[in-house]
Residue frames relative to the residue before (quaternion, step in Angstrom):
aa qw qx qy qz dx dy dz
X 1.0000 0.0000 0.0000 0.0000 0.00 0.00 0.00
X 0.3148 -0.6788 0.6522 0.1216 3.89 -0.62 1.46
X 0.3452 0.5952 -0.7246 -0.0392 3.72 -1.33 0.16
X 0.5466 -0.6543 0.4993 0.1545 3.19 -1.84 0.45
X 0.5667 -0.6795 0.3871 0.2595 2.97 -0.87 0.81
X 0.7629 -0.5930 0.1342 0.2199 3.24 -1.03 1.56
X 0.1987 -0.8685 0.3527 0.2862 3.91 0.00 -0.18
X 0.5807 -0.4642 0.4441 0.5002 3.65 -0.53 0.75
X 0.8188 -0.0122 -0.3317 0.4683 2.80 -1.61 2.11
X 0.4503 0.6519 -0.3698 0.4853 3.41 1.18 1.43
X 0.6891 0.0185 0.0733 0.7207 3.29 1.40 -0.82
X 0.7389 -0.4768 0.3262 0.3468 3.77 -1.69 0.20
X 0.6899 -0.5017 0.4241 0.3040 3.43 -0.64 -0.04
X 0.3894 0.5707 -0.3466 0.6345 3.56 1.97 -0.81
X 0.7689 0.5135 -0.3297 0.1910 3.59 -0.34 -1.47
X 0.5430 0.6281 -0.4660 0.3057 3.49 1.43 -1.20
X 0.6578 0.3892 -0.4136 0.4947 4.53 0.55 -0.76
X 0.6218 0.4703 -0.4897 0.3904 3.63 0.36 0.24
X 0.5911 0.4916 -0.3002 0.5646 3.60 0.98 -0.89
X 0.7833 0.3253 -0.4144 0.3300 3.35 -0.06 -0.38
X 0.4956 0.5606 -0.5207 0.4110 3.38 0.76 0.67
X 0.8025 0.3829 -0.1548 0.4305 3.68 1.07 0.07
X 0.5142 -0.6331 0.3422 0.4666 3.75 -0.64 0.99
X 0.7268 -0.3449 0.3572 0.4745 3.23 -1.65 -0.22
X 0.7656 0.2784 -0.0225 0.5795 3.79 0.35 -1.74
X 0.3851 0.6364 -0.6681 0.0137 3.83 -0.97 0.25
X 0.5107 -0.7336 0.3820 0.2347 2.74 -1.76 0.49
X 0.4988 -0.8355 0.0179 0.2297 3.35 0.02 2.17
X 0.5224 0.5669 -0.3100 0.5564 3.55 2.11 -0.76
X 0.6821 0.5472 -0.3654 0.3192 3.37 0.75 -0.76
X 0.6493 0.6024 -0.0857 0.4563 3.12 1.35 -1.17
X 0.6110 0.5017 -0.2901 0.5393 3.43 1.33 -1.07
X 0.6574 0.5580 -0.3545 0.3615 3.88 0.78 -0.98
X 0.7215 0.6008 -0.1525 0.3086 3.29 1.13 -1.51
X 0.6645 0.4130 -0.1890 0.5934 2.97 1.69 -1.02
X 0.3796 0.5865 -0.5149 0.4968 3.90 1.13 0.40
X 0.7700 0.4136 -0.2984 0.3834 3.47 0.52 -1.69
X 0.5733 0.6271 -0.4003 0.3433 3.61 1.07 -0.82
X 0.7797 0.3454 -0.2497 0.4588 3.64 0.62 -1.28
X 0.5080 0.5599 -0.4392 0.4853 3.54 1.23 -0.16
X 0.4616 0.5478 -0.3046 0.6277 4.12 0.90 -0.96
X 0.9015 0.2325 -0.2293 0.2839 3.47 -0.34 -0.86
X 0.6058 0.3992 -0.3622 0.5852 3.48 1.24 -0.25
X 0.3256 0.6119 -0.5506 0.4652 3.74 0.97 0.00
X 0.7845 0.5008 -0.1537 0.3319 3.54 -0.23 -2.05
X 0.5553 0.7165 -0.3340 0.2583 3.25 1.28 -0.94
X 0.0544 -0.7326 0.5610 0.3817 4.22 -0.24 -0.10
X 0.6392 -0.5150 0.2460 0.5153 3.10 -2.12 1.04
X 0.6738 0.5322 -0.4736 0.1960 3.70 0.39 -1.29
X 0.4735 0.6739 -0.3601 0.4383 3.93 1.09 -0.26
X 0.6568 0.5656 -0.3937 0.3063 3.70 0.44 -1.32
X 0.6609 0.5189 -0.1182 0.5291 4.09 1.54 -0.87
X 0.4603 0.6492 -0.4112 0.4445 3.35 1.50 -0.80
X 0.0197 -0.6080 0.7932 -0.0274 3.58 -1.63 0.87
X 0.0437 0.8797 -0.4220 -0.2149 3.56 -0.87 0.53
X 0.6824 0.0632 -0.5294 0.5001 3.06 0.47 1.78
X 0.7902 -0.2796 0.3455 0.4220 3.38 -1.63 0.00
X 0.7248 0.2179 -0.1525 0.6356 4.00 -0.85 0.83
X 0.6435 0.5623 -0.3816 0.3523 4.04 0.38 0.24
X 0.3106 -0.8409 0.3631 0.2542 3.34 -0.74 0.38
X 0.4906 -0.6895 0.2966 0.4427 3.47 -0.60 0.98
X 0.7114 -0.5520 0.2568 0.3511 3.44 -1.41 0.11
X 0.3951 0.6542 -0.3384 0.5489 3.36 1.89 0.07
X 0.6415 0.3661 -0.2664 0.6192 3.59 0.89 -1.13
X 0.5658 0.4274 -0.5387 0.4549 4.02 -0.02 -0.31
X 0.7547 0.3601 -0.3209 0.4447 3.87 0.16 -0.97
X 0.5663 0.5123 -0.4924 0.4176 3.76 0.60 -0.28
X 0.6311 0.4867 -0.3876 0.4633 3.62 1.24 -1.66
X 0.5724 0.5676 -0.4373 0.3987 4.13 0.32 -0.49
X 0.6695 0.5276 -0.2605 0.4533 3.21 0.71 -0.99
X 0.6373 0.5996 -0.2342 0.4238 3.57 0.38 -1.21
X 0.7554 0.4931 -0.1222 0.4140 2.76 0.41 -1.55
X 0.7517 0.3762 -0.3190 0.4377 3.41 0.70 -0.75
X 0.3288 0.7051 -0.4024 0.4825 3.51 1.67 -0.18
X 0.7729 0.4823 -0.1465 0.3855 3.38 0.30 -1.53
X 0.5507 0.4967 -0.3435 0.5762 3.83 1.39 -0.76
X 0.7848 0.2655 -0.3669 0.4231 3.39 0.10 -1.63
X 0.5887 0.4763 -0.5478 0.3555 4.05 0.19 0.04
X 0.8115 0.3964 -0.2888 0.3177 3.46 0.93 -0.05
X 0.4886 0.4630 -0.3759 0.6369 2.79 1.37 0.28
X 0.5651 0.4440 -0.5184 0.4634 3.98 0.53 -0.54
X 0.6178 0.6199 -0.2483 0.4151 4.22 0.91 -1.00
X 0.8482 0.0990 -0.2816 0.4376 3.38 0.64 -0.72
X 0.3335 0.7162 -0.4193 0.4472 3.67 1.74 -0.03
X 0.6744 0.3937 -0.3026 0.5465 4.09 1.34 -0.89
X 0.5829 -0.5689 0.5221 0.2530 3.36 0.96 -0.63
X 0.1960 0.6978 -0.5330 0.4365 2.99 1.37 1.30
X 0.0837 -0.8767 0.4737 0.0063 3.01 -1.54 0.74
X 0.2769 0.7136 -0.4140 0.4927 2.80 2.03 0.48
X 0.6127 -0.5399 0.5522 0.1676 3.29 -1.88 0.56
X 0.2811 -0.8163 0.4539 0.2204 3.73 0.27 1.03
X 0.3131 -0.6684 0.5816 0.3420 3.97 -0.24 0.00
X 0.3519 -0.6347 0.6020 0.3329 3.58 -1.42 0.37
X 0.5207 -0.5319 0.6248 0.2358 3.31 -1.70 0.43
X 0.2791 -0.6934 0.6592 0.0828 3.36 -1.46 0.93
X 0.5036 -0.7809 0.3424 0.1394 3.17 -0.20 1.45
X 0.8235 0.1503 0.0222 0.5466 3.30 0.64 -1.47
X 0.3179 0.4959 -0.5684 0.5744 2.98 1.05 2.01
X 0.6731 0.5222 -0.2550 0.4573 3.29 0.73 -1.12
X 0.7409 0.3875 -0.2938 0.4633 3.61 0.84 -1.06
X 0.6023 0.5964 -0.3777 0.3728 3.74 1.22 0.17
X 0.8256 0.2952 -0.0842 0.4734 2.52 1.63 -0.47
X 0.3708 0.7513 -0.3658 0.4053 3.28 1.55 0.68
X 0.4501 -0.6687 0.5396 0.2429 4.07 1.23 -0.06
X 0.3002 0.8340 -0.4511 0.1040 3.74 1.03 -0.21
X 0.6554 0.5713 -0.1557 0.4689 3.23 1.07 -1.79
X 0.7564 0.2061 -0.2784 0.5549 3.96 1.20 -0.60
X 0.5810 0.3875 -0.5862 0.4108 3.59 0.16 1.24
X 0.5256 -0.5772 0.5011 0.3735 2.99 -1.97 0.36
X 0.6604 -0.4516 0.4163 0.4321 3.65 -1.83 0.77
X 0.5035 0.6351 -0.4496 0.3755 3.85 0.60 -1.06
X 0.6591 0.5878 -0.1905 0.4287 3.30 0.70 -2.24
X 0.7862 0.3864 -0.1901 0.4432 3.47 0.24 -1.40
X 0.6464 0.5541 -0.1923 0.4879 3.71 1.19 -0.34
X 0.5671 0.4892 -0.2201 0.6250 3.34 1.46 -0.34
X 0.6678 0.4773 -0.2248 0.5251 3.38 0.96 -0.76
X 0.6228 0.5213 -0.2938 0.5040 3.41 1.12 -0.55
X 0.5478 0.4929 -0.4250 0.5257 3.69 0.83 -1.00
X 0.6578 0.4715 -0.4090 0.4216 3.85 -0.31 -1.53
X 0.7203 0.3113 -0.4651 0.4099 3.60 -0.11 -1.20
X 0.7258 0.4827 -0.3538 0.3392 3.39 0.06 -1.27
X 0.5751 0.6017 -0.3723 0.4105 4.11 0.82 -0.67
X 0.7748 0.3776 -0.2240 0.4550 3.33 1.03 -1.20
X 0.3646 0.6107 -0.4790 0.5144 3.86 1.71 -0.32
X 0.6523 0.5130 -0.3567 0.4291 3.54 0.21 -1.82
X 0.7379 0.3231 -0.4234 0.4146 4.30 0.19 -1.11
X 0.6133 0.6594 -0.3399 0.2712 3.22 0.84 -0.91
X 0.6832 0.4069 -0.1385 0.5903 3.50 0.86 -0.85
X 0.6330 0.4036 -0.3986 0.5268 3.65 0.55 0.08
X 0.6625 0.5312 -0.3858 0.3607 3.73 1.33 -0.42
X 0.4037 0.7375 -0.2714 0.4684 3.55 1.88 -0.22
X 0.3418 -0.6100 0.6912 0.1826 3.33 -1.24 1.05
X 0.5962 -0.5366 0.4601 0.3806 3.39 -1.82 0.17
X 0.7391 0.5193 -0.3286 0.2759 3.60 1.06 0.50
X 0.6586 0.6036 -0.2336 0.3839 2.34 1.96 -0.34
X 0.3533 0.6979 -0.3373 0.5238 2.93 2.19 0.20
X 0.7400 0.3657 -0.2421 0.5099 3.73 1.09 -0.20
X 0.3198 0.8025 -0.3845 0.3255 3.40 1.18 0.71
X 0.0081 -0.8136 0.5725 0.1011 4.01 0.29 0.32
X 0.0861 -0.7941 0.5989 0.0581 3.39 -1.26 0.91
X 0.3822 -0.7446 0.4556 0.3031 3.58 -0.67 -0.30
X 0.2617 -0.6373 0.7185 0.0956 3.60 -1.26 1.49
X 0.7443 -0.3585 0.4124 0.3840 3.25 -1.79 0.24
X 0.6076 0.6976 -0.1437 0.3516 3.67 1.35 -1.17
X 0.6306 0.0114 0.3245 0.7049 3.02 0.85 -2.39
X 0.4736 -0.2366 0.7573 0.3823 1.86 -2.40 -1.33
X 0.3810 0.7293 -0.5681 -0.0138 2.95 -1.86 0.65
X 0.6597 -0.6097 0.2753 0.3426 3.02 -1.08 1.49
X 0.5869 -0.2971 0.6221 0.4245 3.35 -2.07 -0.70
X 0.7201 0.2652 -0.3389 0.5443 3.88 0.10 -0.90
X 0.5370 0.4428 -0.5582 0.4516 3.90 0.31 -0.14
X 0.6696 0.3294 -0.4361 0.5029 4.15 -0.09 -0.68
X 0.5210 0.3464 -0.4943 0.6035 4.35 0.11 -0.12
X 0.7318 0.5680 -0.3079 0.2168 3.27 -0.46 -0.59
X 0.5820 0.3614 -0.1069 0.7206 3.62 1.56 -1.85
X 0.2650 0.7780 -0.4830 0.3020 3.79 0.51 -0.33
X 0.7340 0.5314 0.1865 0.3795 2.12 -0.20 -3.22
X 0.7828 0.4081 -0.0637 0.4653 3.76 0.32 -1.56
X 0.5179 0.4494 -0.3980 0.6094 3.81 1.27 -0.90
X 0.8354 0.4086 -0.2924 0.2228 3.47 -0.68 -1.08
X 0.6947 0.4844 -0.2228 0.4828 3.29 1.49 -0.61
X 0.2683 0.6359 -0.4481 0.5683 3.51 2.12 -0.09
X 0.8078 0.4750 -0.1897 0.2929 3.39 -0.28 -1.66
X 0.6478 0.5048 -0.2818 0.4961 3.50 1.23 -1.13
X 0.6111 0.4295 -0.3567 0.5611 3.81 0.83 -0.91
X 0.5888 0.6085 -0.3557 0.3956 3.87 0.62 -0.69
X 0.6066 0.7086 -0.0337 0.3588 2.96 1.06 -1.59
X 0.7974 0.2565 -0.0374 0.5450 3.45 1.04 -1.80
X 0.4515 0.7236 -0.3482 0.3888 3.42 1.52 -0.34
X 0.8005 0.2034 0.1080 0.5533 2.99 0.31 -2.11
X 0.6564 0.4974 -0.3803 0.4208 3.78 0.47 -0.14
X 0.8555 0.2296 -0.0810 0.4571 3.25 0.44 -1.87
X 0.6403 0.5281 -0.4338 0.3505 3.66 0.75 -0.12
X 0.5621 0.5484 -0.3771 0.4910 3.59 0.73 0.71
C-alpha cells in the first residue's frame, strides 16, 4: 500500500522534523516492518549497563525512550483508528513526560519492552492495511491541529526514527 505524505495543515507544526526523515510516497506496511527490525537491531546492540543510562539530568533513560516510541504510536494509531471511523470529536494531546514518569520503563526487561513493541506495532501494521486509500485522506482535529490518517503513519514512521538517531547520537557514542 503507497500513500503520500501528508500536506501542510495535516499535522502540527512539531511534526514537520519527523517527516523529513521520509520520502514523499512509501510503501506504508513495508516501511512499518523495516522500521520494527531497525529499533529491534538497535536495542539488540544496546549494552545492559546503557538500558538506565540518561545522558543528562531531566532525560529519559533509554528504556524510557522505547516505552516513549511505543506510546506514542498508540496515540497516532488511536487517532487515526477515530477519524478513519468518522470520529468527530477533538482528540486531546498526550503529555509526554507524564507518561514517561509514569510508564515503569526503568523496572522492565528490554526483551519485555521489545515484545511489547512488536504487538503494538503488529496490530498498527493490521490496522492500516484495514484503511481504504481515502481514508488515509481524512483530517481530524487534536487539541493542537489538524491531522490526517496518513499524517499518524507517517509521525509513526518519522517519531521513532527521531528517537533512534537521538538514541545513537547521545546515548551510544560515548
Amino acid at each position: 500500500m503507497i500513500i503520500s505524505k501528508p500536506k501542510k495543515g495535516e499535522y502540527a507544526d512539531y511534526a514537520i522534523k519527523y517527516l523529513d526523515y521520509l520520502p514523499d510516497d512509501i510503501n506504508l506496511v513495508d516501511h512499518l516492518i523495516q522500521n520494527l527490525k531497525d529499533i529491534i537491531e538497535l536495542y539488540v546492540s544496546i549494552p545492559n549497563d546503557k538500558y538506565l543510562y540518561s545522558y543528562a539530568e531531566n532525560k529519559w533513560t533509554s528504556k524510557e525512550v522505547l516505552l516513549h516510541i511505543i506510546d506514542t504510536e498508540r496515540v497516532f494509531a488511536y487517532r487515526a483508528l477515530a477519524y478513519a471511523r468518522g470520529d468527530k470529536a477533538i482528540l486531546p494531546g498526550f503529555h509526554e513526560n507524564v507518561y514517561a514518569e509514569n510508564s515503569n520503563a526503568n523496572n522492565r526487561t528490554a526483551t519485555d519492552l521489545l515484545d511489547e513493541l512488536k504487538t503494538v506495532r503488529l496490530a498498527t501494521i493490521s490496522l492500516f492495511q484495514s484503511f481504504s486509500f481515502e481514508q488515509f485522506e481524512i483530517i481530524g482535529k487534536t487539541s493542537e491541529s489538524n491531522f490526517s490518517v496518513s499524517a499518524a503513519a507517517f509521525l509513526i514512521l518519522g517519531h521513532s526514527i527521531h528517537h533512534m538517531h537521538i538514541l545513537k547520537e547521545k546515548y551510544l557514542s560515548k
